[in-house]
N, C-alpha and C positions, 0 to 999 in steps of 0.2 A: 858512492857516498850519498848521492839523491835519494837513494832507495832508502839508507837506513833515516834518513831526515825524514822522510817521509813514515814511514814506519812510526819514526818518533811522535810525529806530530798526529797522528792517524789511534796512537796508543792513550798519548794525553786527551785527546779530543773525547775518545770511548769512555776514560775513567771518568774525565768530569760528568760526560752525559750517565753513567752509572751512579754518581753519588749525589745527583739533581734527582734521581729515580728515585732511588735507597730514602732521601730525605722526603719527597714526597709521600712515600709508601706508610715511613714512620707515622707524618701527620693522618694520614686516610688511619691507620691503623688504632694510631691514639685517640682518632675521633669516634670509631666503633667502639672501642673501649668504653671514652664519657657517653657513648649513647646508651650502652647497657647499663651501663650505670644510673643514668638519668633514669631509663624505665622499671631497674628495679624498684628505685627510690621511688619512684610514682606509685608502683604495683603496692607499693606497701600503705602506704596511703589511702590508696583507691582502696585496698581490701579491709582497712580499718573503717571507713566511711560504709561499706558495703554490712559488714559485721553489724554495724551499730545499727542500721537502719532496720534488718531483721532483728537484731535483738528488741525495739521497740516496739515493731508492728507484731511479736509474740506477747509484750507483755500488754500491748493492747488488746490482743484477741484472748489471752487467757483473762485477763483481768488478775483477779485473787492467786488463781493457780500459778498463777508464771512465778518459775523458778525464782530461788534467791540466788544472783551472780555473786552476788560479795561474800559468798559460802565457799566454803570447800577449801580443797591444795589451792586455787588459786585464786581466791577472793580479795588475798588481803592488794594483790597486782592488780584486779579488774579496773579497766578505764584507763590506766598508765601507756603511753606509746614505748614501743622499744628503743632502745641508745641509739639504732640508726637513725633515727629521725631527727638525732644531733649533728649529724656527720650529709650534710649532701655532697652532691658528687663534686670532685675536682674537673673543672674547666682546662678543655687544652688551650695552650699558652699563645697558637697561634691564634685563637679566636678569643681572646682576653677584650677588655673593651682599652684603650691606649689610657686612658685615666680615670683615676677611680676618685670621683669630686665629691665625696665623704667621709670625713675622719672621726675616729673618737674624742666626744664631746660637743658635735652639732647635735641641732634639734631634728627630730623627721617627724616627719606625718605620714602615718601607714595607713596605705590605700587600697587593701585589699584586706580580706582575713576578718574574726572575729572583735576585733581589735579596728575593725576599720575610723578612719577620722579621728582617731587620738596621737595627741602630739605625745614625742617622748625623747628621751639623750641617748644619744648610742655609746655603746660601752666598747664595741671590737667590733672594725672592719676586716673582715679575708676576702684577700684581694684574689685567693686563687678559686674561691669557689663564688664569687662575688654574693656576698650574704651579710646581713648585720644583726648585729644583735642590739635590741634596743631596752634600756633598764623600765624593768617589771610593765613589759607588755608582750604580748605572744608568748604567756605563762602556759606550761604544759605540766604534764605528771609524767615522770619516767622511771619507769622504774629498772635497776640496776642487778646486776648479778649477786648474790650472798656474799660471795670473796671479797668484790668493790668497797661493799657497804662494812664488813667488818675493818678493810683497811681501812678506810675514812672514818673511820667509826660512825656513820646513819645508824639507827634505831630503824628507823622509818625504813619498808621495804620501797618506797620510790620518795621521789624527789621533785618540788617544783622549780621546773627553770626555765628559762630564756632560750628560744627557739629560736633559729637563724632564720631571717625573713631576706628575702631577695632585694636585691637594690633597684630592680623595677617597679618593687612594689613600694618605695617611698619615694616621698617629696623633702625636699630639703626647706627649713622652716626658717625666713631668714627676715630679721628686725630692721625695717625700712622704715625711714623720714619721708613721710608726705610733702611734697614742695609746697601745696595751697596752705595747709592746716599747721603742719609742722609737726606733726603727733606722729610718734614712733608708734608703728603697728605690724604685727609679724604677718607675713606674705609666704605664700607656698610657690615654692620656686620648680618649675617642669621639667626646663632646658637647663641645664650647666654646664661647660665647656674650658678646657685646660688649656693655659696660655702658659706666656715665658717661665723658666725657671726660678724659684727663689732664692737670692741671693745670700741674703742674711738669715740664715737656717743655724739655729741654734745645734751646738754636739750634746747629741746622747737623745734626741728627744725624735718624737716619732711621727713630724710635720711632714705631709709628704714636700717633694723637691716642685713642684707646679707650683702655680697660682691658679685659680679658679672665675669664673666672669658670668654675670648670670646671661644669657644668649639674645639677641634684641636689644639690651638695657647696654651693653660692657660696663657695668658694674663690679667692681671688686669685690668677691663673698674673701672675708679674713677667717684665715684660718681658726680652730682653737686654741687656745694657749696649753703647751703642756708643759709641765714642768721636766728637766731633764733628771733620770735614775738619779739616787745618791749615792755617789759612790763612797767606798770602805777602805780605808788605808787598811792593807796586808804587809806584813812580816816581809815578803817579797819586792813591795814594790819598793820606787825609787825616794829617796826623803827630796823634801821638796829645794829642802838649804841648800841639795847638792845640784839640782838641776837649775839653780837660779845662781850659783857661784858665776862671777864672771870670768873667762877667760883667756878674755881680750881688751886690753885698757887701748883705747886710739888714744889720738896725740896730734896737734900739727902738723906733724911733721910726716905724715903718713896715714894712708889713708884708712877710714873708717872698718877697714876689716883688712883679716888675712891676707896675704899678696895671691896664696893660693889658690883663694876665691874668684880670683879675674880669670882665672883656666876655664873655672866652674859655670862660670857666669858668660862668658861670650860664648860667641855663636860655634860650634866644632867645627865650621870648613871656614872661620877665619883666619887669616892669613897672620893677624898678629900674636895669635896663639904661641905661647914659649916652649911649649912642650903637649905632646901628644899621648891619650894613654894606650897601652899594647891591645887591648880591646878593641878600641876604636879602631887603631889601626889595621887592623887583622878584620875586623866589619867594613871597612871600606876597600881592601884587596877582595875577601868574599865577593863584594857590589860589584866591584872591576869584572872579575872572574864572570861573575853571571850573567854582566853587559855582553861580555864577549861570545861567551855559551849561546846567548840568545841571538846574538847577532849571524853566528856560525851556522844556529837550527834555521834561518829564515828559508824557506824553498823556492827556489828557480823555475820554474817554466821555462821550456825552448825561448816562445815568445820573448820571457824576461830577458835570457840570456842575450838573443837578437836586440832588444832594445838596449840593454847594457853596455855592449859591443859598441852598436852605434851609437851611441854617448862618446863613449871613451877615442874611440877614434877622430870624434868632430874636435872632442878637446882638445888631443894631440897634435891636430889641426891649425887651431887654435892658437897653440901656443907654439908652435915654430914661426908663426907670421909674428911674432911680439919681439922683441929686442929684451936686454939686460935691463930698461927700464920700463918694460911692463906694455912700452907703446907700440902698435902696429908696423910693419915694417911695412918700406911702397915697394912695389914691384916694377920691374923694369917697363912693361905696357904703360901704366899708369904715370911714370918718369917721362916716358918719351912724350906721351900727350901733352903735360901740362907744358914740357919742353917749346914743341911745337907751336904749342898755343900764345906761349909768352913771343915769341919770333914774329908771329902773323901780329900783334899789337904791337908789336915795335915798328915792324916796318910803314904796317898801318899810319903809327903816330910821323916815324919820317915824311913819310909822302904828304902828309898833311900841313906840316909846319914847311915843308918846300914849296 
């Protein structure tokens, strides 16, 4: 029976340390993944920069002669980036940053790019490839496939839009009161830092659940307000007369709800409980079951056995010296002495008052 307990526990032991591997391997493996991805994304960039710079220093050395680029099949594209350059790579989830302390409708200051030192409103944060989009700054030219542009109907064979800029590369622009002056003036904030959860979080609307603090300062940066979606009464859904009918009139004489709510509502291993459900009941035999299971797989060593042993016999011990009310019993040595001993002060005390 040792052998197969052992067994058992020697099999558990292997699978957990196999699916601590399995999961590791995943993360290493999703992380080569965003890293190819990262340096295609780069590669593509890099070769557009590389592109433009020879096509310059051509049309400087030819002067006159240097071709016309906005000619030919592909003139009307020339200058446009491709739609990847909408899409950066997706971030693995282990290395996410724990909070993302910009939502849409703050202000940012973009601190890197063509665009450097202009404030502007962010329109959509993605929190999986951490990037923002900021209204009508980091304006590009993209241009799109024929199929796209005929579904959308474009004219135009590309498009100016909104480039997702990194959340490193902005500052959060935040409207502070001077304590001397008193004059509200906006401050570029560096540090931001995510504290307790928000309580009073509006349904439907797209606040994150944190609070935010500026770092140094613990100042509270307030969210932006958004409004929550409008919802659409459908054919389907519930009418409202019906969901607001009451069902239950209280009364003095009884208490403010259903009797069968006091089942609901106390704690399930209370004792004043009137009734138990079969669920319940069948999850707490399971628990039983498993206590035992667990207790059965525990493994012995000689050692243990040896010390077990000698436990159990001290208490056996123990407990034959005790009587029906739990107390020690004397033993005839320890009778005789105290016997003895009371005799020698008696005779003691005689001899003395004689």
């Amino acid at each position: 029976m040792q052998k197969i307990i052992r067994r058992t526990a020697l099999a558990r032991n292997q699978s957990q340390r196999k699916a601590i591997r399995a999961a590791k391997d995943a993360e290493r493996e999703e992380f080569r993944d965003a890293l190819r991805q990262r340096f295609a994304f780069n590669r593509i960039e890099i070769d557009n920069i590389r592109a433009e710079r020879q096509r310059r220093r051509e049309d400087w050395m030819r002067g006159p002669l240097a071709p016309k680029r906005d000619g030919g099949l592909e003139g009307k594209t020339f200058g446009a980036l491709s739609p990847q350059a909408m899409n950066p790579p997706v971030i693995p989830k282990h290395l996410r940053r724990k909070y993302v302390n910009i939502a849409a409708g703050d202000r940012v200051c973009i601190m890197k790019g063509k665009d450097r030192g202009k404030i502007g409103e962010v329109i959509r944060v993605d929190p999986n490839n951490e990037t923002v989009l900021v209204k009508d700054l980091n304006m590009a030219d993209v241009h799109f496939p024929e199929w796209l542009n005929q579904q959308y109907g474009n004219k135009s064979p590309f498009n100016s839009i909104n480039l997702p800029i990194s959340l490193d590369d902005v500052q959060l622009v935040v409207a502070l009161d001077d304590p001397t002056t008193g004059v509200t003036r906006d401050v570029l904030v560096k540090h931001v830092y995510g504290g307790e959860p928000v309580l009073e979080r509006p349904y439907g609307t797209d606040t994150p659940k944190h609070t935010r603090y500026i770092a140094g300062e613990n100042i509270e940066i307030p969210w932006p307000r958004s409004e929550p979606a409008a919802l659409k009464d459908e054919d389907w859904d519930t009418l409202r007369l019906e969901v607001e009918t009451p069902t239950w009139i209280p009364s003095l004489h009884t208490s403010p709800f259903p009797p069968s709510v006091l089942d609901e509502l106390r704690n399930p291993f209370s004792k004043y409980r009137t009734r138990h459900d079969s669920e319940w009941v069948e999850s707490k035999k399971l628990e039983d079951y498993r206590k035992e299971y667990l207790q059965s797989r525990s493994l012995m060593t000689p050692k243990g056995e040896l010390v077990a042993m000698l436990r159990a016999k001290k208490a056996e011990r123990m407990g034959a010296r005790r009587d029906a009310d739990g107390n020690f019993i004397m033993d005839d040595q320890t009778a005789g002495f105290i016997e003895n001993f009371m005799k020698q002060n008696a005779s003691k005390k005689a001899s003395s008052s004689a």
